[in-house]
Every structure is written in structure tokens, then in C-alpha cells.
C-alpha positions as CSV (number, residue, x, y, z in Angstrom):
1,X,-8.4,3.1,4.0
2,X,-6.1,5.6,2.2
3,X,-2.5,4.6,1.7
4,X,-0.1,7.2,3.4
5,X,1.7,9.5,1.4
6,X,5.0,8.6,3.4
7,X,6.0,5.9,5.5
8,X,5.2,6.4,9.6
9,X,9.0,5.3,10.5
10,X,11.3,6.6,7.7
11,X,9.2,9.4,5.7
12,X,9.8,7.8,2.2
13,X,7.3,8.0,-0.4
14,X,5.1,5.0,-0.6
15,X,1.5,6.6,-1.9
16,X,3.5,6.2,-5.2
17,X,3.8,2.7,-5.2
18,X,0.8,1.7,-4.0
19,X,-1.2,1.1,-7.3
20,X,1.4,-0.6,-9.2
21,X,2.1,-3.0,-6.0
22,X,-1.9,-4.1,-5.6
23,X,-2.4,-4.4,-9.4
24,X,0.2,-6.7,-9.2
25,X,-0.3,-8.8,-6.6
26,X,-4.2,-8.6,-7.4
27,X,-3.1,-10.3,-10.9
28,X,-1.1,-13.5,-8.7
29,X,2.5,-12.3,-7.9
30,X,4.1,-12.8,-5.1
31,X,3.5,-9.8,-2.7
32,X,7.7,-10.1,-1.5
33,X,8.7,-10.2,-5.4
34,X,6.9,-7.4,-6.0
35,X,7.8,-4.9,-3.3
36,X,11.7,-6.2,-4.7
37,X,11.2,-5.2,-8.0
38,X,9.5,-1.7,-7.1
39,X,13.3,-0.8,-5.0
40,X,11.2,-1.2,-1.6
41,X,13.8,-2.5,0.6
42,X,13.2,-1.5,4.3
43,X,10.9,-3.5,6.4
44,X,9.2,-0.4,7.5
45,X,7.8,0.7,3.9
46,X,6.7,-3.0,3.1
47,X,4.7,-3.1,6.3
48,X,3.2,0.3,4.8
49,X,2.3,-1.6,1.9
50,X,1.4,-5.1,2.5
51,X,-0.9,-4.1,5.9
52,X,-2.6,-1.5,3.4
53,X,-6.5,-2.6,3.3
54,X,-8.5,-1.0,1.2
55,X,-11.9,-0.1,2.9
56,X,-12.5,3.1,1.3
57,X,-15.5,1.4,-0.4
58,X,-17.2,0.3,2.8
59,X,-17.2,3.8,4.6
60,X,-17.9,5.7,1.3
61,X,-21.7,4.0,2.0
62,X,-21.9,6.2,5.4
63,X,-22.6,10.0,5.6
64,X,-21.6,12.0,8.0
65,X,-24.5,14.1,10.1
């Protein structure tokens, strides 16, 4: 849906990094190169990243009442 501001386990900023990581791998690089070059190191913001789905298209359709 929404990408977190900060990640659940450490509280670093991912929101940030969000737009440049999908452009990129939506343009063929390797999702694990990518979160490397952007300084993501811990396994805990990755996840935060590369589990991200964007749905918010899908549910935008419904209205609520």
C-alpha cells in the first residue's frame, strides 16, 4: 500500500528511498544491487523495501460509506 516512513525493527528512514529503489528495479536492475548502492545495509530495511507492494491503485477504486 503506502511504504512506511521508518522501518518496523530499527526506525530508519526508508519512505525516502522508496522511489528511487522501484524506478530502478522497474527499469531491470537487480533488486540486491540496488538496495547496495542506496547505503541500505540491514536486513530489516531491505525487507521494508523489497516486500513493499504497491496496491494503492486497487483500493483507490473503493469508497468508503
Amino acid at each position: 500500500m503506502i511504504i512506511p516512513v521508518r522501518c518496523f525493527s530499527c526506525g530508519a528512514p526508508v519512505s525516502a528511498l522508496y522511489e528511487k529503489y522501484s524506478e530502478r528495479v522497474r527499469k531491470g536492475e537487480d533488486a540486491g544491487k540496488v538496495l547496495d548502492s542506496l547505503g541500505v545495509k540491514r536486513y530489516c530495511c531491505r525487507r521494508m523495501l523489497i516486500s513493499q507492494v504497491d496496491l494503492i491503485k486497487h483500493v483507490a477504486k473503493f469508497k468508503r460509506g
